[in-house]
C-alpha positions in Angstrom: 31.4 -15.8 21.7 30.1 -12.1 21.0 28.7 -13.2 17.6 26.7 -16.3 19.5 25.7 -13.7 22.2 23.9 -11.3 19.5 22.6 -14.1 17.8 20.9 -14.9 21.1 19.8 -11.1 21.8 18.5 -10.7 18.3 16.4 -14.4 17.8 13.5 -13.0 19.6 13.2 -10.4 17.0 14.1 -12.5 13.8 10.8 -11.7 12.3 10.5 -7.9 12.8 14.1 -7.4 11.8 12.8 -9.8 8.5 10.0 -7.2 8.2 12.4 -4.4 8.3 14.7 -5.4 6.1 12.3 -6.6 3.4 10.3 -3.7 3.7 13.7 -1.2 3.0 14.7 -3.3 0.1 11.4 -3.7 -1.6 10.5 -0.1 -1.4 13.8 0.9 -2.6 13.9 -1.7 -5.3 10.7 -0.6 -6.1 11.4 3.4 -6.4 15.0 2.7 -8.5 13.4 0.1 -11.0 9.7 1.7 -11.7 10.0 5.1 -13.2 6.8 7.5 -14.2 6.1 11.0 -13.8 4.5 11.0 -10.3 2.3 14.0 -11.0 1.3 14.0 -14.5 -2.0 12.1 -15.7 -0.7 10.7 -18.7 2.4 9.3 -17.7 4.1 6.1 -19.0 5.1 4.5 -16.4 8.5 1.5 -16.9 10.1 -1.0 -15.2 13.8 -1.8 -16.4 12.9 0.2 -19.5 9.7 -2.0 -20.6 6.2 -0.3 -20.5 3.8 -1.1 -17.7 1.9 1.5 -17.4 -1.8 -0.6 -18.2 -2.2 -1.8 -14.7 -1.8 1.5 -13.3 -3.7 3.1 -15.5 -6.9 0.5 -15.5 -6.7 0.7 -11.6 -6.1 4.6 -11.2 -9.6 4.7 -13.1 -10.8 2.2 -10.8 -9.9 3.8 -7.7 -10.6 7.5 -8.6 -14.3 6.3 -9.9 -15.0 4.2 -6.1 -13.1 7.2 -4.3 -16.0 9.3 -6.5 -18.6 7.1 -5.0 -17.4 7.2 -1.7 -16.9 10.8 -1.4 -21.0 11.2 -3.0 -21.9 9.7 -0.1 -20.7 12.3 2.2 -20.8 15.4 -0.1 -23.3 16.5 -2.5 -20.6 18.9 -4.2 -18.3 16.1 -5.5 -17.6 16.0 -9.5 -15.6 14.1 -11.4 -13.2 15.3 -13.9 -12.5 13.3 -16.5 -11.6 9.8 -15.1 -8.7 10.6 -13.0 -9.8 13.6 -10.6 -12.4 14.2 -7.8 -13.3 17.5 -7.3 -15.5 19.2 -5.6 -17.3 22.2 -6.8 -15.5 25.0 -5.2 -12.2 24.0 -7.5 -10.7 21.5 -5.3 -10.1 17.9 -5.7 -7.7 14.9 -6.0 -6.0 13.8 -9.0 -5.4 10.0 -8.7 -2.3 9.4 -11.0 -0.5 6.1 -11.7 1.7 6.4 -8.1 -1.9 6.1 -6.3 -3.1 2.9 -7.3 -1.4 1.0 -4.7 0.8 -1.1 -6.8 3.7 -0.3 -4.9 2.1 -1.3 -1.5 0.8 -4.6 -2.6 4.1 -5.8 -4.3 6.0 -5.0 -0.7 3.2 -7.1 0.7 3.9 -9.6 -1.5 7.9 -9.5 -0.6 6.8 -9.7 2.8 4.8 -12.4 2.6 7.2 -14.0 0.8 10.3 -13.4 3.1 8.5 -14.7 6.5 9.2 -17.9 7.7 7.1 -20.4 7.2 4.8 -23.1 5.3 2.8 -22.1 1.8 0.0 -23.2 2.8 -1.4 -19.8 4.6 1.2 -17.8 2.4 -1.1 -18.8 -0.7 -4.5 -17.7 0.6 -3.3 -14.8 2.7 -1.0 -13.0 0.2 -4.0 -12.3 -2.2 -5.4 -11.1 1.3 -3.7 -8.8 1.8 -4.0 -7.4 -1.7 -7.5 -7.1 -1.1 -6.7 -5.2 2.1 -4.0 -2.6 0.7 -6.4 -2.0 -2.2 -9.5 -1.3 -0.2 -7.1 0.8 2.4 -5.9 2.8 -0.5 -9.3 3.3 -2.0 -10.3 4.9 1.5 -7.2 6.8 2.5 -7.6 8.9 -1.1 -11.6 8.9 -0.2 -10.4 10.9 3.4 -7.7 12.9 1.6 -9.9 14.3 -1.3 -12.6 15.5 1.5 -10.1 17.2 3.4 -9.2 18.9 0.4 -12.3 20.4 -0.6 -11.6 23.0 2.3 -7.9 22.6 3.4 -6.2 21.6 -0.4 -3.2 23.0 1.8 -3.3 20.1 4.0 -2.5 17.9 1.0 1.4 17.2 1.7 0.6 17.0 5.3 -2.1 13.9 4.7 -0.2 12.6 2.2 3.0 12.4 2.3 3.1 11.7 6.5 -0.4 10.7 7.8 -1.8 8.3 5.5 1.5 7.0 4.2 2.2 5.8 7.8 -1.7 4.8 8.4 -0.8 2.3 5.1 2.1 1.0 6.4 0.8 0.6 10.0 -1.9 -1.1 8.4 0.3 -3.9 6.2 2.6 -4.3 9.7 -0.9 -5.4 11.4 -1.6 -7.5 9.3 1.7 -8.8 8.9 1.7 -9.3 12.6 -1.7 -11.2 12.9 0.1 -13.8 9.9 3.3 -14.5 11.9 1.4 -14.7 15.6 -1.7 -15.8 14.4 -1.9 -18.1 11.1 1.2 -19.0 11.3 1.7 -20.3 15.0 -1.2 -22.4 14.6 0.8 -23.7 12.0 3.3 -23.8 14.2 1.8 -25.6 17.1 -0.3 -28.2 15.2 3.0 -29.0 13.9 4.9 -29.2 17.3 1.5 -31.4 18.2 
């Protein structure tokens, strides 16, 4: 009877406990399974012991040459230092190693894509979606950070490790949120139909 009663309780919030859930196990699969030094440049980065550090090195390059461009926009004392930092003049800068290429966030998108009820037919087109979202995010949150840090570089850990890592996942809950109420009930209610 108590176990029916929860059951009851809880149904309403199926999804979001889903969301929860996924989103602790991916991002702790995640840091116990891909291993790299998270500060150095040149790090190899692994994944049960096999080297895949490629990707993250192709799309660190990527991202630190559009956060580059991004920042010129703004600043006419940006520089870029070799192909993984962007600095400013004055000393300061960014260094956009393998942990900042957003990797991480777009395979816990993909997990929670995956783990939401529902048909594949929006799951195909919106997954790579929401890649495209968590990469372009990513490019601007380092974009923001690197021009705080031309003055503040002490505000790094702050913007970092708190602000923008939130911003990212507020962002990948919105748009979670507009799959399961949006995309998905109409789904929903041309089946009920």
């Amino acid at each position: 009877m108590v176990n029916e009663q929860m059951v009851n309780r809880l149904k309403p919030y199926a999804d979001v406990i889903i969301f929860m859930v996924t989103l602790l196990v991916a991002n702790y699969f995640w840091k116990f399974t891909v291993m790299g030094d998270e500060e150095g440049l040149n790090s190899t980065v692994t994944w049960f012991g096999l080297d895949i550090t490629a990707p993250f090195e192709a799309l660190s390059k990527h991202i630190a040459f559009a956060v580059y461009w991004l920042v010129s926009l703004v600043s006419d004392t940006v520089v870029m230092r070799g192909e993984h930092i962007v600095g400013f003049q004055n000393g300061n800068g960014s260094s956009i190693v393998w942990s900042c290429s957003g990797l991480k966030q777009m395979f816990i998108w993909f997990c929670l894509i995956l783990t939401v009820r529902g048909g594949w037919k929006h799951k195909l087109w919106f997954i790579p979606f929401g890649w495209l979202c968590c990469h372009l995010f990513n490019i601007l949150r380092i974009a923001i950070i690197t021009l705080f840090l031309e003055n503040h570089p002490d505000w790094f850990p702050m913007l970092h490790d708190y602000i923008f890592k939130y911003l990212f996942y507020g962002m990948m809950f919105l748009l979670w949120v507009w799959f399961v109420e949006r995309i998905r009930g109409r789904e929903e209610e041309s089946v009920a139909e």
